[in-house]
C-alpha positions, 0 to 999 in steps of 0.5 A, a space after each residue: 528212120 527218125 525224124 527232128 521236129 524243131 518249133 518254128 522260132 517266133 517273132 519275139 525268140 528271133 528279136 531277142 536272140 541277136 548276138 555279138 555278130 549284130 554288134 559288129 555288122 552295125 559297127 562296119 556298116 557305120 564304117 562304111 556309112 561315114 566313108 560313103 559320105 566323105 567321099 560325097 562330100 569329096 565330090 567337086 570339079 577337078 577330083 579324080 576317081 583315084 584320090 576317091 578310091 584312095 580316101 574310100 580305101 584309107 577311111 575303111 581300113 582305118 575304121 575296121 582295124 578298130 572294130 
């Protein structure tokens, strides 16, 4: 039987070891970020659910095909 003993990561090794994969996690947070406020924005008397869901769907698929 054996058996792995792996050191524990610390704080600092775990800080420093970020990626590419952090890289684009901010990138489509942003993404979604900005379409959010745009479709806040958009929030007015008379604006109905499909033309949010329709600018919500069109601003993320344009911002992730450039991620």
């Amino acid at each position: 039987m054996l058996f792995f003993f792996f050191k524990q990561k610390t704080a600092y090794e775990i800080v420093r070891s970020r990626g590419l994969g952090d890289v684009y996690k901010r990138q489509v947070y942003d993404a979604v970020l900005s379409v959010q406020k745009d479709c806040v924005a958009m929030l007015k008397p008379g604006v109905t659910y499909d033309e949010l869901q329709n600018r919500a769907r069109e601003g993320l698929v344009l911002s992730l095909i450039h991620i």
